[in-house]
C-alpha positions in Angstrom: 11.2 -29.8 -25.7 10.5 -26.0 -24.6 13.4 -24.7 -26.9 11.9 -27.5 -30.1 8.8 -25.4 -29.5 10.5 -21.7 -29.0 12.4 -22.6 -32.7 9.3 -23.8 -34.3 7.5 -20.7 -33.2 10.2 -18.5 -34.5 10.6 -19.7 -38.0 6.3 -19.8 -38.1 6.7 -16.0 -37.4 9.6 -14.9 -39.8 7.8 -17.3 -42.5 4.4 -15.3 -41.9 6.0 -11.8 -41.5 7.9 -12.1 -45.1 11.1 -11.9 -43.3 12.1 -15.9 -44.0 11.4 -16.6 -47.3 12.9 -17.8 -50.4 16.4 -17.2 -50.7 16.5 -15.2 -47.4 15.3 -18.7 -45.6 17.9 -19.9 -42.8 18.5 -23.0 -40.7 18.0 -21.7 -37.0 20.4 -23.2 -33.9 19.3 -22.2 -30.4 21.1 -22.6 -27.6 20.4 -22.9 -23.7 22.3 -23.3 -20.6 22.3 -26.2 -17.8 24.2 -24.3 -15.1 23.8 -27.2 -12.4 25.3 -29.5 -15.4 27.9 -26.9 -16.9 26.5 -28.4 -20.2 23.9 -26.5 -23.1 21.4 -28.0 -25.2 21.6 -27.3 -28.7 18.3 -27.5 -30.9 18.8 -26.8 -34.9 15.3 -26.3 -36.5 15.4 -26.6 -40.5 12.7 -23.9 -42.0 10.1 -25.4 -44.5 8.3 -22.8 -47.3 4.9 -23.5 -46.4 3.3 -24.0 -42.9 2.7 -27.6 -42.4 5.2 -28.7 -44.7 7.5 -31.4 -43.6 11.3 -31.1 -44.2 14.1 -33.6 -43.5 15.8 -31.9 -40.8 19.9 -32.5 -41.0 21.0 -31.3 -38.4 20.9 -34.9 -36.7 23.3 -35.7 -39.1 25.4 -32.6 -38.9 25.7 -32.4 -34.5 26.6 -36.0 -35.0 29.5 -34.8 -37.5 30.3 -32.5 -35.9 30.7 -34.1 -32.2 32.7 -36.3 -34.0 35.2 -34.0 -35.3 35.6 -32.9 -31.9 37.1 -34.6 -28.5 34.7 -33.2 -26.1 32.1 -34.4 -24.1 28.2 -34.4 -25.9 25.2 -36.4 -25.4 22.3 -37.1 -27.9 19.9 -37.7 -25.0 16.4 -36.8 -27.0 14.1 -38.7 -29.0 14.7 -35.5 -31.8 18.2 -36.2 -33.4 18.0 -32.1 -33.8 19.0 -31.7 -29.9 21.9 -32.0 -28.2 23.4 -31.8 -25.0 27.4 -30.1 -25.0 29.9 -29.5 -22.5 29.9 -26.0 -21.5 33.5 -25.2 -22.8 33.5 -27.3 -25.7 30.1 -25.2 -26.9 31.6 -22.4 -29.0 34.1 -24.6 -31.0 31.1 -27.3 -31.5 28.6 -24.3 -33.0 31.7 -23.2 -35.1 32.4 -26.7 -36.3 28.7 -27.0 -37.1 28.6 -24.2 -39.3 31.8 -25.4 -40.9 29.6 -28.8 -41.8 26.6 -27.1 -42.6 28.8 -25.2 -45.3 30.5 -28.1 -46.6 27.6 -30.7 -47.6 
């Protein structure tokens, strides 16, 4: 929830600072640590134009994709299909696999 309300805040302040906008708009994918779990939870926040806008976030779509690409351990454990929860050594490989998607639909 804490990093769901960290991206939201982000993309409110590049939107209202000009650096965001139009064509220079960008999905955002933050990443944390579990060190007693050896996992990381994974939020991707979609950026809409307009504060208060909704947008059809994809990256539920897109982690599950990806995870499924993959034989590693990951766990959709949220109520937000935009979180995930990945095995520490399968992280970087799942972030480039993601981007890999993201590209291709």
């Amino acid at each position: 929830l804490a990093l769901t309300k960290l991206a939201h805040f982000l993309m409110d302040m590049h939107r209202e600072n000009g650096k965001w906008v139009g064509l220079k708009s960008r999905p955002l994918v933050l990443l944390a640590e579990k060190p007693r779990t050896g996992t990381y939870l994974v939020v991707g926040y979609e950026y809409a134009e307009k504060a208060g806008n909704v947008l059809r976030n994809r990256f539920g779509q897109n982690f599950e994709l990806a995870a499924k690409t993959m034989k590693g351990t990951f766990r959709f454990d949220s109520f937000d299909t935009n979180v995930i929860e990945v095995n520490g050594k399968d992280v970087q490989r799942f972030i480039e696999q993601l981007h890999y998607m993201m590209e291709t639909v």
